[in-house]
C-alpha positions in Angstrom: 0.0 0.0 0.0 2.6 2.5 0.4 2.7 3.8 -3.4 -1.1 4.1 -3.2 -0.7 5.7 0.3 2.2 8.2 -1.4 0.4 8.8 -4.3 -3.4 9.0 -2.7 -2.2 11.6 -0.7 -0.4 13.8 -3.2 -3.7 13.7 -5.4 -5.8 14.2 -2.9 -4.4 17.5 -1.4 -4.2 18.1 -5.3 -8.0 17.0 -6.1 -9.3 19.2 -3.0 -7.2 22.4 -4.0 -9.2 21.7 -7.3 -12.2 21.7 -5.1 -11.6 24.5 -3.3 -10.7 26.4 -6.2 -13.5 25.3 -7.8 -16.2 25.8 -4.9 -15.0 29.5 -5.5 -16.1 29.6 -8.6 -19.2 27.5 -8.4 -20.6 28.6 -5.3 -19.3 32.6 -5.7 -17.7 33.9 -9.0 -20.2 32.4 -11.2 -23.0 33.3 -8.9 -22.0 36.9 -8.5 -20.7 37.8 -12.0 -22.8 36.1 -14.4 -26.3 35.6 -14.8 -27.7 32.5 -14.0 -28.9 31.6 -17.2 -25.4 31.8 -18.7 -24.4 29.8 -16.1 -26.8 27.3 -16.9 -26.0 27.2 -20.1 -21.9 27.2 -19.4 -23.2 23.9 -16.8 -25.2 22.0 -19.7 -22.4 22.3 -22.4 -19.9 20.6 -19.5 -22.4 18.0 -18.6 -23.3 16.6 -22.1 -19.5 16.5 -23.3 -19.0 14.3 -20.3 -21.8 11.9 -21.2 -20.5 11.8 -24.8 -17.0 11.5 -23.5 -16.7 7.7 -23.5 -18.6 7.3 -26.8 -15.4 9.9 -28.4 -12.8 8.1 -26.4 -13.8 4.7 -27.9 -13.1 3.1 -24.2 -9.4 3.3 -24.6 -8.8 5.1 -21.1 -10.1 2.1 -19.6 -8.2 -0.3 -22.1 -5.1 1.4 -21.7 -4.9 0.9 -18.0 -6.5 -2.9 -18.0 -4.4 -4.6 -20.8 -0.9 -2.6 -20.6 0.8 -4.5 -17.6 -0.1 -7.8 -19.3 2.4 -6.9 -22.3 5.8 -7.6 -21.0 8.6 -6.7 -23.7 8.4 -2.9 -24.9 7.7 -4.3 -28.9 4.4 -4.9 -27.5 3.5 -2.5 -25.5 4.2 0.2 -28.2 2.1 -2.0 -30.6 -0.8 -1.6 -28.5 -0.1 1.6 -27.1 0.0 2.9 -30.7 -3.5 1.2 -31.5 -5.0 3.1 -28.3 -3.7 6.5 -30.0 -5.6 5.8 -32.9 -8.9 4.1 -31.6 -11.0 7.0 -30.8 -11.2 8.3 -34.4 -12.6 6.0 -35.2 -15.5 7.3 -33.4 -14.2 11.0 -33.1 -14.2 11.7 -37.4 -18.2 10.4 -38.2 -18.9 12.4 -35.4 -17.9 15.5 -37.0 -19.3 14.6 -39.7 -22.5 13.7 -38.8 -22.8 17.5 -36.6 -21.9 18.8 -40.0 -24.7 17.3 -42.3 -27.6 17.2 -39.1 -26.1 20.5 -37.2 -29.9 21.7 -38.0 -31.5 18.9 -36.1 -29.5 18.4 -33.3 -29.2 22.2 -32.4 -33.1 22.3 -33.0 -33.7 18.9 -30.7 -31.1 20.2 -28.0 -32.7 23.5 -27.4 -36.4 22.8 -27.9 -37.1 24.0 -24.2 -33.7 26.6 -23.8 -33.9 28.3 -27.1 -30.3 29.1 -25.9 -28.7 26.5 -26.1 -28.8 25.6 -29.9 -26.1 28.4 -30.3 -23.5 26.2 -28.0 -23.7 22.6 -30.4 -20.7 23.0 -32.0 -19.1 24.3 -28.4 -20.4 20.7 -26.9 -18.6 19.0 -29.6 -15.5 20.2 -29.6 -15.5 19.7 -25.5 -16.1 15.9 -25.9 -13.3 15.8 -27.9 -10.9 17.4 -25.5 -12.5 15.5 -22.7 -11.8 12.0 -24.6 -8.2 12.6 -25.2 -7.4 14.3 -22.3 -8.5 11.0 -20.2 -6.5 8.5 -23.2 -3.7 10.9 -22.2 -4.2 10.3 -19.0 -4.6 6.5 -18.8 -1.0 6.7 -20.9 0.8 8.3 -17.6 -0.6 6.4 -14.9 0.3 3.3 -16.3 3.6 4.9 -16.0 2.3 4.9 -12.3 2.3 8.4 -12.7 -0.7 10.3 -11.8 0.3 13.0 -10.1 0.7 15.4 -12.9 -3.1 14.1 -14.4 -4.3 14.7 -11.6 -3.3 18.4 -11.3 -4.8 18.7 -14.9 -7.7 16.8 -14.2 -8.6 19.0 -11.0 -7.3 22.3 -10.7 -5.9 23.5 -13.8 -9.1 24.2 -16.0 -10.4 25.5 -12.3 -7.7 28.2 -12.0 -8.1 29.3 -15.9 -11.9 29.5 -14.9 -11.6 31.8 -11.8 -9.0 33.9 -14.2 -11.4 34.2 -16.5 -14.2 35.2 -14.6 -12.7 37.9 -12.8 -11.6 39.3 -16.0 -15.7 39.3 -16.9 -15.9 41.4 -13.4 -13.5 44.0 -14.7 -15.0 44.5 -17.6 -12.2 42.8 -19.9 -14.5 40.2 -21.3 -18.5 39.5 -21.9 -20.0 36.4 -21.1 -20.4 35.0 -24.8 -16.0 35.2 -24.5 -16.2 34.0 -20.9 -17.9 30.7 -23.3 -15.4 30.5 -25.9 -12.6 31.2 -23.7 -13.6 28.3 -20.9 -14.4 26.1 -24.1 -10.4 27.1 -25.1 -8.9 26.2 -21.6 -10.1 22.4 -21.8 -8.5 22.5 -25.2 -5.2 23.4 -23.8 -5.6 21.3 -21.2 -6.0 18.0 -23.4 -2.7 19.5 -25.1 -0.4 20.0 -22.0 -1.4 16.4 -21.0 -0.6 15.2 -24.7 3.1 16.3 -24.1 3.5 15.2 -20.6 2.2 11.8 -21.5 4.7 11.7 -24.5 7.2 12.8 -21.9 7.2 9.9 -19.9 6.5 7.1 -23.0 7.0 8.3 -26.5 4.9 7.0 -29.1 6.5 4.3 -31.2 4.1 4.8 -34.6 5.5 1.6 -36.5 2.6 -1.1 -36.5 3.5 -3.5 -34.4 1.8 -7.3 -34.4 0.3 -8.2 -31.1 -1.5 -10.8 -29.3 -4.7 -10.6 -28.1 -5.8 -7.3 -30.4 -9.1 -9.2 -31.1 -10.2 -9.4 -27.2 -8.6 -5.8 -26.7 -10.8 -4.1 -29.7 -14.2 -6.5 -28.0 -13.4 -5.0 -24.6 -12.7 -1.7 -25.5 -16.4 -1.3 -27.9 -17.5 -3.1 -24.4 -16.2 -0.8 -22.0 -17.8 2.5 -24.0 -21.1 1.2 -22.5 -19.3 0.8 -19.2 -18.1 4.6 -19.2 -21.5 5.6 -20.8 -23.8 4.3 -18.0 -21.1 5.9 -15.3 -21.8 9.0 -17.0 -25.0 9.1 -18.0 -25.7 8.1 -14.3 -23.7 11.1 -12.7 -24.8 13.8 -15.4 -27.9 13.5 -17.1 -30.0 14.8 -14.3 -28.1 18.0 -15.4 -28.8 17.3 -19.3 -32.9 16.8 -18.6 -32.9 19.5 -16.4 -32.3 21.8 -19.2 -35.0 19.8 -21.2 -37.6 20.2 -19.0 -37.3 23.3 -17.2 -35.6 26.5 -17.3 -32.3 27.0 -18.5 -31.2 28.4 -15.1 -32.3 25.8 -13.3 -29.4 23.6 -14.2 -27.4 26.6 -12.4 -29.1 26.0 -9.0 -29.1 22.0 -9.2 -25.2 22.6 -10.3 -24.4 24.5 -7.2 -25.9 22.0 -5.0 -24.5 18.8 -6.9 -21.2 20.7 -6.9 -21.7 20.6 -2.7 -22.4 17.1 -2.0 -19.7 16.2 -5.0 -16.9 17.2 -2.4 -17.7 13.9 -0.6 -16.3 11.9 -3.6 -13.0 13.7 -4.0 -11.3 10.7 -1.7 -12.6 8.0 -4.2 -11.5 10.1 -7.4 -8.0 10.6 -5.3 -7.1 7.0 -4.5 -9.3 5.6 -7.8 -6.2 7.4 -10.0 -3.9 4.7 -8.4 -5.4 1.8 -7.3 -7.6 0.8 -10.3 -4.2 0.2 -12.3 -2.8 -1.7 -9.4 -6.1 -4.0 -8.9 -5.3 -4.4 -12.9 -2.4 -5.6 -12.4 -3.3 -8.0 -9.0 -6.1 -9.2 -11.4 -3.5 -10.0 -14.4 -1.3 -11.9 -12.0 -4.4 -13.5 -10.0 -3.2 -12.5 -6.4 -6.5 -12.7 -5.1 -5.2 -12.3 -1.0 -3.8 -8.9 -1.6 -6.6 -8.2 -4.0 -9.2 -8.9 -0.7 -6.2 -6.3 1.4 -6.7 -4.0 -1.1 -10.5 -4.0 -1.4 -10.8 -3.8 2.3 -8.1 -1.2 3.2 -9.5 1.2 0.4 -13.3 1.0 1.4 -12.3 2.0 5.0 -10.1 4.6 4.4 -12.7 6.3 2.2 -15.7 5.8 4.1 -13.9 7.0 7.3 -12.6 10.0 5.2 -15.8 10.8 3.3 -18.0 10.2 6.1 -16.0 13.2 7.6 -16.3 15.2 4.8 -20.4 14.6 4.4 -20.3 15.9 8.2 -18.7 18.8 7.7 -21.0 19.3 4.9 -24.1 18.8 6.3 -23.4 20.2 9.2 -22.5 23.5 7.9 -24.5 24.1 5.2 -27.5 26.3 6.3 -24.4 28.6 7.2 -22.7 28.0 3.8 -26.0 29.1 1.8 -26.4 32.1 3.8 -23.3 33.5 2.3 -24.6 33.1 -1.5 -27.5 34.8 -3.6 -31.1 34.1 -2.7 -31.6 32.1 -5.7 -28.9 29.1 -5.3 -30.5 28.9 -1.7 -33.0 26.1 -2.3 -30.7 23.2 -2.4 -30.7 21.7 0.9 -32.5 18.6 0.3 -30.5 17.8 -3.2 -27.4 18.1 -0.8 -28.5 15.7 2.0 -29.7 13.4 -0.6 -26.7 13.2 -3.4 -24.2 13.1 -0.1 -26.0 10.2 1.3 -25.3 8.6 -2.4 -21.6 9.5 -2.6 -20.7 8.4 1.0 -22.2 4.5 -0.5 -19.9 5.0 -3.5 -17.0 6.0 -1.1 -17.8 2.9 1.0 -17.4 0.7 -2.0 -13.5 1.2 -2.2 -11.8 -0.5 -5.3 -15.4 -2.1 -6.5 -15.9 -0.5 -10.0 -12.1 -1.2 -10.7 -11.9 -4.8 -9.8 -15.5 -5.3 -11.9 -13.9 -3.3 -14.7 -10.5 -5.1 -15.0 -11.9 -8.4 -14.7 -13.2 -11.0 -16.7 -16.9 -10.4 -15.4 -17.3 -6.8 -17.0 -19.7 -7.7 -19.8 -22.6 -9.2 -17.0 -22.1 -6.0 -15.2 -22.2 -3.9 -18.6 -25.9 -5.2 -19.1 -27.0 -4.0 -15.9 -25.4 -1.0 -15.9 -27.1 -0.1 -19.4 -30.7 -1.2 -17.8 -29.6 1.4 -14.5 -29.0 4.0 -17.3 -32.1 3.3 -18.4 -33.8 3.6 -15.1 -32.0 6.8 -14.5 -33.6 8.5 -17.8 -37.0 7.0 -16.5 -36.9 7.8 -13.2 -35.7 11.9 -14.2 -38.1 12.0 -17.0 -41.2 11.7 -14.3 -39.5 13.5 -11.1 -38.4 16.4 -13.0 -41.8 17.6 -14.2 -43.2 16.6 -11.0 -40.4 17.9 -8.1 -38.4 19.9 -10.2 -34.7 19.8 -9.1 -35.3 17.7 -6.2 -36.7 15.4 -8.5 -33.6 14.7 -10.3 -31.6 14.2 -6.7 -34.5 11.5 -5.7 -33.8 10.2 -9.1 -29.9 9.9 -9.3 -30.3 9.1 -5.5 -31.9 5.5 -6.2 -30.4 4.8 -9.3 -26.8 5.2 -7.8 -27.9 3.3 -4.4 -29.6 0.4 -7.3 -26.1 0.7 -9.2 -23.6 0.4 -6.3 -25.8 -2.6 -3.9 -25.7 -4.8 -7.5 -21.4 -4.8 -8.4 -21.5 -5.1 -4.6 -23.3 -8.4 -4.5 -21.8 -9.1 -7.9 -18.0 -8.9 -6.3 -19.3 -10.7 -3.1 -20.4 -14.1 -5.2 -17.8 -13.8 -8.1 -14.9 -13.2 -6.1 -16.4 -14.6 -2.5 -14.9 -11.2 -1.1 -16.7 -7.9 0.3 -14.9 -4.9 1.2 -16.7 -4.7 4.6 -15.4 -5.1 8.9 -16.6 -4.6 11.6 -14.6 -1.0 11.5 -16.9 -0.6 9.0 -20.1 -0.7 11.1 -18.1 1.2 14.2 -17.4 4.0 11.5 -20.9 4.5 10.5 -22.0 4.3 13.8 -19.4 7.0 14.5 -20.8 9.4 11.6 -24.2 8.8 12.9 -23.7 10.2 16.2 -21.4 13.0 15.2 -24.0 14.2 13.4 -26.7 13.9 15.8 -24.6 15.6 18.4 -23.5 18.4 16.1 -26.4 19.0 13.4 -28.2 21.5 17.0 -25.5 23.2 17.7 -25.6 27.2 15.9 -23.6 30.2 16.9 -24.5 33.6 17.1 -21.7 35.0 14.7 -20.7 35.2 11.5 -21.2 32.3 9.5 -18.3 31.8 8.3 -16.6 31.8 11.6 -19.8 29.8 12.4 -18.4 27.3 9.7 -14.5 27.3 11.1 -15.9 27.0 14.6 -18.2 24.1 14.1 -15.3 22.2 11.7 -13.0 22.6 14.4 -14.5 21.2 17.1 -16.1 17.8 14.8 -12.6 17.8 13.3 -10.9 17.2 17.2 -13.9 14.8 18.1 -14.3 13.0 14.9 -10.5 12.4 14.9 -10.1 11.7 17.9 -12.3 8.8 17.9 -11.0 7.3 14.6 -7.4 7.3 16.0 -8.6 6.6 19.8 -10.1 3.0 18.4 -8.1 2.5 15.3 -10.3 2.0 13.2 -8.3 2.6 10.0 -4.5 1.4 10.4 -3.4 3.4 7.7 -4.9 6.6 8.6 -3.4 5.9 12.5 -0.1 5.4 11.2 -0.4 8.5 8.9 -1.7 10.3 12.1 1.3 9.6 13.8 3.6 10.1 11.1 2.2 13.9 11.2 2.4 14.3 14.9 5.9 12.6 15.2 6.8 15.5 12.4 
């Protein structure tokens, strides 16, 4: 554990400077310099390039990091290195096409409620793109087990360029169609910058080089764009519908409040960058007892982690809405009941990578597409009838449905579950922190409401969690920190 330890840590200070970046701009900047229907409209070009993203990416950011470690002499690996380079064209070039010949129809289709919207299709295109081959660029360094760097790209880069450019709309320097173009731009440039640091650390060999196996690597990878697809369509299409079924602007308040409870995941995107190419590579060498270590050790350091997070969340978030505009106020419930979601994915550990990297993938494809399915349902009658809370309810149960099946799935398959009895100490620990806390207000600012009320769960919660060592790695990471 101690490169996922090294590394875990490194992107996750890097992933929540991202966060806090972007909370910044999400929950202030936007809110305050732009008007909510831009931001809407900035929200629904994001969230449909990252539904479409698997489809342009072909699957090979999953490929990548599944097949690489099984090719061991470097002839090989640039052979099917070189083929993942190439694979999401594919894909990528009828695309364009199609937008060409049909740009009509789709831009009439995508803003049949939001008028608005149909001037952004191209915008949405050319973000999928960027978001594909950023994340092939990606897979390419951390099977260099280096994802460090990514990860700074991934989560604070475009964030910084972001808060740049809105305080340049602030002071005048730019209007908010630019603000578009430009924000469009820095993804772009991102994808770019990741390009040459991923060249940097393997340099494409373009000779065609005969490998085995290319027939089961092209099945997986078609296989595995359904994979990324339901992930996707599951955590952003309540933000695509919204903008079909109701005002443009309302996408801006659901974003602020998805963008809340999303803070809880940050310690599953931190230790997913390195752990799903090291179950990979336990899977590809069948060492199932440090698989079960691995799966175990990695759900209870993120439920202990995000449970703390969804606290201080939850705890302080009447406080953290009275800081923002009256209109993003509403958002409470949506919060509570996306957090309560995101602390089960948390819980989960290494799940999705060890269903994803082995054998079983295609049984848990077919559910995952019929989840999808349910999620589209389920939003198509909440929304109309709760509105934005209705799309929460609905991503709520389809993410609870999602996560309970690969659980199950792993338990029978691979007669392991990531579960202890630390587990069930933990969760009773999160349930009475938050009953003792949730009461407690202070007459003063909130903000110093907020520090106050994070200080003192941060000493209790802490305390407890090293006081009964619940988590062996965190305890010895404790004491690393107060030995320093």
């Amino acid at each position: 554990m101690g490169i996922v330890v090294n590394q875990s840590i490194k992107n996750t200070v890097i992933t929540y400077l991202g966060f806090g970046i972007g909370a910044i701009n999400v929950l202030f900047l936007f809110t305050k310099f732009i008007e909510p229907v831009y931001f809407g409209v900035i929200t629904f070009i994001l969230s449909t390039a990252n539904i479409m993203m698997p489809l342009m990416a072909f699957g090979v950011h999953n490929t990548v990091v599944k097949f690489y470690s099984s090719f061991k002499t470097r002839q090989s690996q640039n052979g099917f290195l070189t083929l993942m380079l190439l694979l999401p064209f594919v894909v990528i070039l009828p695309a364009i096409g199609i937008s060409f010949i049909a740009f009509d129809t789709i831009s009439s289709w995508l803003s049949k409620e939001n008028p608005i919207i149909g001037d952004y299709t191209w915008y949405i295109v050319i973000t999928t793109i960027a978001f594909a081959y950023f994340e092939v660029f990606y897979a390419w360094s951390k099977v260099q087990l280096q994802s460090v760097f990514g990860n700074f790209m991934k989560e604070v880069f475009h964030r910084v360029c972001t808060a740049v450019l809105l305080l340049l709309v602030y002071f005048g320097y730019m209007n908010t169609q630019q603000l578009i173009q430009a924000i469009v731009g820095v993804y772009v440039v991102r994808m770019l910058i990741m390009k040459l640091y991923a060249f940097s650390l393997r340099f494409p060999s373009l000779k065609h080089v005969q490998f085995k196996g290319s027939s089961r690597i092209l099945k997986y990878t078609t296989l595995i764009i359904i994979a990324g697809s339901v992930a996707n369509i599951i955590l952003e299409i309540d933000k695509f519908m919204i903008g079909k079924y109701v005002a443009i602007e309302n996408v801006a308040f659901y974003g602020v409040a998805i963008y809340i409870a999303t803070v809880i995941g940050v310690p599953l995107r931190s230790m997913h960058q390195i752990t799903y190419p090291l179950t990979a590579k336990l899977l590809n060498e069948n060492n199932k007892a440090e698989l079960k270590t691995l799966y175990e050790k990695s759900s209870l350091s993120l439920f202990i982690i995000s449970g703390f997070i969804f606290l201080i969340i939850l705890l302080n978030i009447n406080q953290l809405y009275a800081l923002m505009s009256d209109d993003y106020t509403n958002g409470l419930l949506i919060v509570f009941v996306i957090g309560l979601a995101k602390l089960y994915d948390n819980a989960l550990g290494n799940n999705n990578a060890i269903l994803f990297n082995s054998d079983y993938y295609r049984i848990v494809l077919v559910l995952g597409v019929l989840l999808a399915v349910s999620t589209v349902v389920l939003n198509a009658l909440f929304i109309p009838s709760f509105g934005i809370n209705g799309a929460a309810y609905a991503s709520c149960i389809t993410i609870f449905l999602y996560n309970t099946i690969k659980l199950v799935f792993v338990y029978f398959k691979f007669n392991m579950q990531p579960f202890t009895t630390n587990t069930l100490k933990t969760l009773l620990l999160i349930s009475v922190s938050g009953l003792c806390f949730y009461f407690w207000e202070f007459p003063f600012h909130p903000i110093l409401n907020i520090a106050l009320k994070s200080l003192l769960l941060s000493v209790f919660y802490g305390g407890m969690v090293y006081r009964f060592n619940l988590s062996s790695d965190i305890t010895n990471l404790i004491n690393k920190m107060l030995r320093r």
